[in-house]
C-alpha positions in Angstrom: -36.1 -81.7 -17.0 -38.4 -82.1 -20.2 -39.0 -79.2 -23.1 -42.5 -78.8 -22.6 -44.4 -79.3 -25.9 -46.8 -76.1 -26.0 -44.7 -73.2 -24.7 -41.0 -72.6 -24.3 -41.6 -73.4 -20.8 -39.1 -76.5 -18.7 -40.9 -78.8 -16.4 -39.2 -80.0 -13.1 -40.3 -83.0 -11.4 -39.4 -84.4 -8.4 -39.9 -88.2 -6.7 -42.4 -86.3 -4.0 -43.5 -83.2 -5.5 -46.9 -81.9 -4.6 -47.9 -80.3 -7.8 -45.5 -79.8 -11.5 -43.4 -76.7 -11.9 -42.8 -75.0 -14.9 -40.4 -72.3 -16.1 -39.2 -70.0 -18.8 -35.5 -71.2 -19.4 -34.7 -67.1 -20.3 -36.0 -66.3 -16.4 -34.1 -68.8 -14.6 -30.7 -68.2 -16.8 -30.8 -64.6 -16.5 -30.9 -65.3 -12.5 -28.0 -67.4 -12.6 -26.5 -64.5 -14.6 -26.6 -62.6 -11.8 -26.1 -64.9 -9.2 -22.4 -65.8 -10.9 -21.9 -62.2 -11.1 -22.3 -61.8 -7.7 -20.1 -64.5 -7.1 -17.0 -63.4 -8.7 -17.9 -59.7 -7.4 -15.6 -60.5 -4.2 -12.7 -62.7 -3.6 -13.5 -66.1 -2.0 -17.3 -66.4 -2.2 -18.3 -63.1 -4.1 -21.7 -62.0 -2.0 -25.0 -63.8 -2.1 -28.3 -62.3 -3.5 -32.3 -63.1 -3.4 -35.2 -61.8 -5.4 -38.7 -63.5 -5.6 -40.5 -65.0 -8.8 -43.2 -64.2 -10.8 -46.0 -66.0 -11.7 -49.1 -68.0 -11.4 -50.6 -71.5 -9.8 -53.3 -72.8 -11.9 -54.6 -76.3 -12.2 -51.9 -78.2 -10.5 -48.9 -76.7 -12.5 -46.7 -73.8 -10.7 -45.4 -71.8 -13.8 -42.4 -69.1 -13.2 -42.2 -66.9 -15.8 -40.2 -64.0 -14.4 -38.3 -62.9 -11.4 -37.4 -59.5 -9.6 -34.3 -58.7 -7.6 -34.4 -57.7 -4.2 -31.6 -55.2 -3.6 -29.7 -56.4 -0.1 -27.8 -54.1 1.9 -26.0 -56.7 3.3 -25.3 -55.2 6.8 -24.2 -58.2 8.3 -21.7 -59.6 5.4 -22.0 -61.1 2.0 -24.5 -63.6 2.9 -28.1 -62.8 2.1 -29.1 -61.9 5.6 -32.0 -59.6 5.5 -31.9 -56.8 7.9 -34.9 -54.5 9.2 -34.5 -52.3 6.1 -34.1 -55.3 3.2 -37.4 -56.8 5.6 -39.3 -53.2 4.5 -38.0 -53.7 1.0 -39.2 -57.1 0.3 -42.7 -56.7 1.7 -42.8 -53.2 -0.5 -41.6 -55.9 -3.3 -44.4 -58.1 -2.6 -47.2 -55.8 -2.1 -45.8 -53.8 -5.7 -46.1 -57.3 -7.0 -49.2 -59.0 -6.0 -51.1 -56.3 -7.5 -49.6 -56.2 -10.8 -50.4 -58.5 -13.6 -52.7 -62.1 -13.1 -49.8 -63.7 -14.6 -46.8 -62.0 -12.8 -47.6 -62.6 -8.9 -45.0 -63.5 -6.5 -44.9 -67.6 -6.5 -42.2 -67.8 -4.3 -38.6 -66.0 -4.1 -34.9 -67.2 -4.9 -31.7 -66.7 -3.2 -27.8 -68.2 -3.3 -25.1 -70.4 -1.6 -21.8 -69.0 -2.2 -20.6 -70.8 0.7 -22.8 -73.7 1.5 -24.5 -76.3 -0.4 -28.4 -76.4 -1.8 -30.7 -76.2 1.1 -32.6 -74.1 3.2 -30.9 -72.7 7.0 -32.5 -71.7 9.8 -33.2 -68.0 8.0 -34.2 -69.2 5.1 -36.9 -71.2 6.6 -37.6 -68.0 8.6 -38.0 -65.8 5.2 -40.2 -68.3 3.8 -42.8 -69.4 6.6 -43.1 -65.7 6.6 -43.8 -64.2 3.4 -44.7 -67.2 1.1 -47.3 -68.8 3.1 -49.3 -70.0 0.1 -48.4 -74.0 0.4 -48.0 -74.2 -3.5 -44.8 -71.5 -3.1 -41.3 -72.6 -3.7 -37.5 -71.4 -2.8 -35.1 -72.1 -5.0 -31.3 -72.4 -3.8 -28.7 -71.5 -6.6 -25.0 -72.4 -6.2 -22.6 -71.4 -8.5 -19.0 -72.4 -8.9 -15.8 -70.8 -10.4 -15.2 -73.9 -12.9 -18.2 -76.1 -13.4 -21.8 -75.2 -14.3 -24.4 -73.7 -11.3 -26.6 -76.0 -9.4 -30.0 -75.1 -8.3 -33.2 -76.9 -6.0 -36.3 -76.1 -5.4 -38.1 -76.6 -2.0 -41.5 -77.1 -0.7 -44.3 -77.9 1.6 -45.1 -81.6 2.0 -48.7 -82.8 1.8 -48.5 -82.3 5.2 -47.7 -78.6 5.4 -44.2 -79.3 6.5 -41.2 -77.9 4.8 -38.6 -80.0 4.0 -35.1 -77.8 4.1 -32.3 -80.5 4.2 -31.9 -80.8 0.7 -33.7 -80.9 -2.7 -35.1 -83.8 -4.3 -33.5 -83.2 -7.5 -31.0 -80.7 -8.1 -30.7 -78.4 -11.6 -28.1 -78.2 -13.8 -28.0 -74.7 -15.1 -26.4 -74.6 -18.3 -25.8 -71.4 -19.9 -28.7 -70.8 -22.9 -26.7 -71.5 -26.6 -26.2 -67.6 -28.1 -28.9 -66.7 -30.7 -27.4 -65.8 -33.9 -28.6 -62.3 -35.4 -29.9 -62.1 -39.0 -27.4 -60.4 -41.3 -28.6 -59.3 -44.4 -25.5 -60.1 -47.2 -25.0 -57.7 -49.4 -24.8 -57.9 -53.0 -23.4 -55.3 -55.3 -25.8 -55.5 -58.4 -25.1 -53.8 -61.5 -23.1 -51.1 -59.0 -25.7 -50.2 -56.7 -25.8 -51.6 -53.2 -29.1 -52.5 -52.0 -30.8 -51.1 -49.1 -31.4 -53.0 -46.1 -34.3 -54.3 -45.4 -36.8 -51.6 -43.5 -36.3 -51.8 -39.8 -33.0 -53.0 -39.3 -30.1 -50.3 -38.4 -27.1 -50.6 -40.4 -23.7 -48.1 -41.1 -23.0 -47.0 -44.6 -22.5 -49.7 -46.8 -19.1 -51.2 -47.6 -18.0 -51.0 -51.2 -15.8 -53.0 -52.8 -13.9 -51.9 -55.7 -11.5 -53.7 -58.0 -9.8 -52.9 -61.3 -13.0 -53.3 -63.3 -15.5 -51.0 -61.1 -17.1 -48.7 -62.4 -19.5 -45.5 -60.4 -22.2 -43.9 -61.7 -22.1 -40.1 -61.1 -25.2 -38.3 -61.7 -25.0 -35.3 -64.3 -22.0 -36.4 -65.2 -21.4 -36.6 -68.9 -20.8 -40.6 -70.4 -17.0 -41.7 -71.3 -16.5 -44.2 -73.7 -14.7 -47.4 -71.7 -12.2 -46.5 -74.8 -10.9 -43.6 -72.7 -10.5 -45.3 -69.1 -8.0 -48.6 -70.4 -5.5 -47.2 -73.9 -5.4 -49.2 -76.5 -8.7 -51.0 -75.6 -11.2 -50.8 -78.3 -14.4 -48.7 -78.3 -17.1 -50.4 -76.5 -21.2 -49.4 -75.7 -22.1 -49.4 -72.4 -24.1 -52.5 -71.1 -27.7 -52.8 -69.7 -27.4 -52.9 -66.0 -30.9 -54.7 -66.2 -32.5 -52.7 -63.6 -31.6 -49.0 -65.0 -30.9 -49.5 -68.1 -29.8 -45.5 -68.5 -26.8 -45.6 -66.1 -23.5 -44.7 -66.9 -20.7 -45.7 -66.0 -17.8 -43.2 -65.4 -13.6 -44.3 -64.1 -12.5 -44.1 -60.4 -12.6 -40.6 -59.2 -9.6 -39.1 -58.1 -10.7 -38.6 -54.2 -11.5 -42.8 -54.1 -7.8 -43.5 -54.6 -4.7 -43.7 -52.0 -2.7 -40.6 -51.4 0.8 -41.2 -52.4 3.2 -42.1 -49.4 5.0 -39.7 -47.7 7.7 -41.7 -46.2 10.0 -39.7 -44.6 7.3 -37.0 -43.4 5.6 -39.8 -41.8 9.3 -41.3 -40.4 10.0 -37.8 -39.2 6.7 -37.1 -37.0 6.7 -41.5 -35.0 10.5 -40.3 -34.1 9.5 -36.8 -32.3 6.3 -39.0 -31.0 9.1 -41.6 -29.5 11.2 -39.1 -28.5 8.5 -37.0 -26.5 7.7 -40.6 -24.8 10.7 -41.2 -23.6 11.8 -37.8 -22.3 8.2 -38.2 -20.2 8.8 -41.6 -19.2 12.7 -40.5 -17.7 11.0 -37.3 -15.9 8.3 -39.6 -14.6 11.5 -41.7 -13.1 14.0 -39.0 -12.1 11.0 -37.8 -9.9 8.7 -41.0 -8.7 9.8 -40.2 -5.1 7.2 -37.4 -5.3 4.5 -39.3 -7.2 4.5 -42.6 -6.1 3.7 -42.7 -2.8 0.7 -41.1 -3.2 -0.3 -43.4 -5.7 0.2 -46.5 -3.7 -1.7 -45.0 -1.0 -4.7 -44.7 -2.9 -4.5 -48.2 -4.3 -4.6 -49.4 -0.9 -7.3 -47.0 0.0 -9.3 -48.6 -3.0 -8.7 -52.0 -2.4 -11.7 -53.8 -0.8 -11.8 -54.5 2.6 -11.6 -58.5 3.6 -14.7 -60.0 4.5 -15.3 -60.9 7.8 -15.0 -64.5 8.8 -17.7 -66.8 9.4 -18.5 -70.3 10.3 -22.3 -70.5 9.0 -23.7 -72.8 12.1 -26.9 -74.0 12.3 -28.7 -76.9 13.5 -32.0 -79.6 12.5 -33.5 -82.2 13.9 -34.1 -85.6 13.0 -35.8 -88.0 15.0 -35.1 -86.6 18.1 -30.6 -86.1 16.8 -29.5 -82.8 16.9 -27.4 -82.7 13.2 -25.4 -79.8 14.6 -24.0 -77.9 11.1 -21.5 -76.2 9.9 -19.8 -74.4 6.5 -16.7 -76.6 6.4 -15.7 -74.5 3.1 -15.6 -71.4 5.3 -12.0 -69.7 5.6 -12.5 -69.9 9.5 -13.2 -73.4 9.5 -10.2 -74.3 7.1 -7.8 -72.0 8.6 -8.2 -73.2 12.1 -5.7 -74.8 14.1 -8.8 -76.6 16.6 -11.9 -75.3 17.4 -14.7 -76.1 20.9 -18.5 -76.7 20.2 -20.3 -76.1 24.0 -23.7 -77.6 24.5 -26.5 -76.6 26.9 -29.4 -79.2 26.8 -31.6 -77.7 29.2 -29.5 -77.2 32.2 -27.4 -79.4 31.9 -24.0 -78.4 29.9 -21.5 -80.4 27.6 -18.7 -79.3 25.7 -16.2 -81.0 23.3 -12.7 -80.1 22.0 -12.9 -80.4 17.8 -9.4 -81.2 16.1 -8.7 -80.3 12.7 -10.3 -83.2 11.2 -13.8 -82.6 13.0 -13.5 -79.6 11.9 -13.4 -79.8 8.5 -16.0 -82.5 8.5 -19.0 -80.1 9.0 -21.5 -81.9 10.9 -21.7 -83.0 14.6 -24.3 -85.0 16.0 -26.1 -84.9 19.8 -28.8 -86.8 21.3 -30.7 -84.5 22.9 -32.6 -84.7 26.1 -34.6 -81.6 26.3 -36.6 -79.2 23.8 -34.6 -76.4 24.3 -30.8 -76.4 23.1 -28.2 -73.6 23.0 -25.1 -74.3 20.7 -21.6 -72.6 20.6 -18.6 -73.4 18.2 -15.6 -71.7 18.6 -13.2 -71.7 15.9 -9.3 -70.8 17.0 -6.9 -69.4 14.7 -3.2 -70.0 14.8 -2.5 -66.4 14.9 -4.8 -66.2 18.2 -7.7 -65.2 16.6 -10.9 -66.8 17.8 -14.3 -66.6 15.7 -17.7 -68.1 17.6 -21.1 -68.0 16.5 -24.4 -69.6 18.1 -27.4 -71.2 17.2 -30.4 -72.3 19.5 -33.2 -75.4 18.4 -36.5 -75.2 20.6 -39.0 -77.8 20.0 -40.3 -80.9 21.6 -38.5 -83.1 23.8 -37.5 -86.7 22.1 -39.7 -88.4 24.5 -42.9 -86.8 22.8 -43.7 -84.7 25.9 -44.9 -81.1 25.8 -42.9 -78.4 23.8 -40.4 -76.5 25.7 -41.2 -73.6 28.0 -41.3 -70.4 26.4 -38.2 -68.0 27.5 -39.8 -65.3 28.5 -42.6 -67.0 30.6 -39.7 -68.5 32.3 -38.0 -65.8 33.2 -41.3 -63.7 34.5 -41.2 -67.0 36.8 -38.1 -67.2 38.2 -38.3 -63.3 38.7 -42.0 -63.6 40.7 -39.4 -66.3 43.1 -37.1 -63.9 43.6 -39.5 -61.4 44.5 -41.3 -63.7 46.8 -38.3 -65.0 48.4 -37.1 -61.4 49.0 -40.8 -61.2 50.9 -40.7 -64.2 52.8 -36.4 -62.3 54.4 -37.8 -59.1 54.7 -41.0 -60.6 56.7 -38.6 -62.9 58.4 -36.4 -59.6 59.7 -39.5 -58.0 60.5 -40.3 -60.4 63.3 -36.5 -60.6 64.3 -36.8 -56.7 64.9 -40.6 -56.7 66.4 -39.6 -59.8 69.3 -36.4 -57.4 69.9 -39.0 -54.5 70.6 -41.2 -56.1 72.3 -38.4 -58.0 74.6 -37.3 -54.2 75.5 -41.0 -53.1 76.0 -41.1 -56.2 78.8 -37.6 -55.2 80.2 -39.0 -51.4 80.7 -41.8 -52.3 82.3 -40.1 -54.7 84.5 -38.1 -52.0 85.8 -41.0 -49.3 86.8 -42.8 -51.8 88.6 -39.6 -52.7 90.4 -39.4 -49.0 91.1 -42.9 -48.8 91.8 -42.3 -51.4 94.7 -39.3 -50.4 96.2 -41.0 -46.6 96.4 -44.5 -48.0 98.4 -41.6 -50.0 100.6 -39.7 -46.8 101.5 -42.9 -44.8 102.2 -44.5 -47.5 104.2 -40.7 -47.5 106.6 -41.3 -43.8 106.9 -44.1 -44.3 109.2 
């Protein structure tokens, strides 16, 4: 990062960037105010918020020069996973935004890894290919930590309109800004008169300092000779203050000094205090069978629920290698005794048992064969508990062929061959029953015209 020469402004560069990005140091340091907030607002990982920022694309140069927080509900955890309602909010957010100010539109959004490191997951790619279309936008990841400084990347389309999501070219330090110190106006006892302060800054009354040589000018007061304040010292004129050169000066009054102590008074009144405190203290004792249950049950009614356990999979591409992913930081993942990732590439599955090292590594990798795969780790506890989550990668097949079948059209096909094949048995029963009929149509017939016969043979024996 350089201090740019013109404006208080920082500019970011990067190996591959597609354009220079500017910012206001105060924006992006009260973000990661927030962001730490949030991150020490819940035991292990705090929760993780978003907002978008503010600004304007002129020239080359991306400037950010304010931000706005988007307030997440977070129904599905601590992670900033938007639901239908933070969907509405941010597009309200958006809209509020892009017709405010020429200099304040939305020039992409920001969000943080509480749990994870700085890149972009299958959501946040999601979030931004939807609302930040604009190929000069950027995301910026922000990870804070409990003991060192928060880290932060930004992210953006290639020249080629692809979004790179595996990392950041070069990752932000974010140091907090040095504490500007306030003007403070000294004050200067002149001739006995404190000065005002200066017109528009607030200030309390005005400390005085007196010593054995101050004097206080009292209006309509009549003047004593200094003679009379110190015996013995000899008779004096007052001296020119320079500024009012009529003032007089007059002793200490009476109300300016110290009360005489009142020892035992005072003695008297902390023992009843004490005495009060303990008798409540040995009541609140004798009788904490009635109070202190109750208490304890509303501690542990206030005391925030854990948060649910997670394993933050997801899964990228490269060259035709599933990099299958996990948060290997997660409490599921370092908790659990052994864990099972199943595979379906295609039709055809796979499945493979993870010990506790492959666990905690975070990353497994599959050649794939097909454009459609469907991954499942399982994480097992050693109290019995089990914690699974899935993820799915649908693109092209590694041999460059076409792009995997869509689901649904799929499923409208093997449901018109079920249909059919249900035909093609009902036809087939259909004929079954019609050669049955038609075999006891023949049989009937058989027997009138054996009837027929032997009648015309019993009438032609008659005669």
């Amino acid at each position: 990062m350089e201090p740019h020469s013109e404006r208080p402004l920082v500019t970011w560069s990067a190996p591959r960037r597609p354009y220079t990005v500017e910012f206001a140091p105060r924006t992006l340091d009260d973000i990661r105010l927030a962001v730490v907030d949030a991150f020490f607002s819940l035991p292990r990982g705090g929760t993780e918020i978003g907002g978008i920022l503010l600004g304007y694309f002129r020239d080359g140069t991306l400037r950010i020069l304010d931000s706005r927080p988007l307030e997440c509900e977070h129904a599905m955890g601590p992670s900033f996973s938007l639901s239908a309602g933070d969907h509405a909010r941010l597009s309200e957010l958006l809209a509020d935004a892009a017709s405010g100010a020429p200099e304040r539109r939305p020039v992409g959004w920001y969000h943080s890894h509480t749990r994870s490191e700085i890149f972009l997951t299958d959501a946040d790619r999601e979030i931004h290919l939807r609302y930040f279309p604009e190929p000069w936008q950027t995301a910026l990841v922000l990870r804070p930590h409990a003991m060192q400084p928060a880290r932060a990347g930004f992210f953006f389309r290639e020249a080629d309109g692809s979004l790179r999501s595996e990392a950041s070219d070069s990752e932000l330090v974010l140091e907090a800004l040095p504490m500007q110190p306030v003007p403070r106006a000294e004050a200067a006892v002149a001739g006995g008169r404190v000065p005002r302060p200066p017109a528009g800054m607030r200030s309390g009354p005005p400390a005085i300092t007196l010593d054995s040589q101050a004097v206080i000018s009292l209006p309509g007061s009549p003047p004593e000779p200094p003679s009379a304040m110190v015996p013995g010292a000899p008779p004096s004129s007052p001296e020119p203050t320079g500024e009012h050169p009529d003032e007089q000066s007059v002793p200490i009054p009476k109300f300016l000094e110290a009360p005489p102590s009142r020892g035992s008074r005072h003695a008297v009144a902390k023992l009843a205090i004490l005495g009060g405190c303990l008798a409540a203290a040995a009541a609140a004792f004798q009788t904490r069978s009635l109070w202190l249950p109750r208490v304890a049950a509303l501690y542990r009614r206030s005391e925030p629920a854990p948060p649910p356990l997670y394993l933050g999979l997801n899964a990228i591409d490269l060259a035709g290698e599933l990099q299958v992913r996990w948060d290997r930081t997660s409490p599921a993942v370092r908790g659990a005794a052994e864990g099972m990732i199943e595979i379906l590439d295609g039709a055809t599955p796979h499945a493979d048992v993870l010990d506790v090292a492959h666990l905690q590594a975070g990353a497994f990798t599959y050649a794939r064969q097909t454009g459609r795969v469907d991954v499942t780790l399982t994480a097992r506890l050693p109290d019995g508990r089990t914690v699974r989550e899935a993820t799915s990668f649908l693109g092209r097949p590694p041999d460059g062929g076409p792009a995997a079948e869509n689901p649904d059209v799929r499923k409208a096909r093997e449901d018109f061959a079920k249909q059919t094949a249900k035909l093609k048995s009902d036809l087939k029963a259909q004929t079954a029953r019609t050669k049955t009929l038609q075999k006891s149509v023949e049989d009937v017939q058989k027997q009138l015209k054996d009837q027929q016969v032997r009648r015309m043979l019993n009438q032609d024996a008659g005669k």
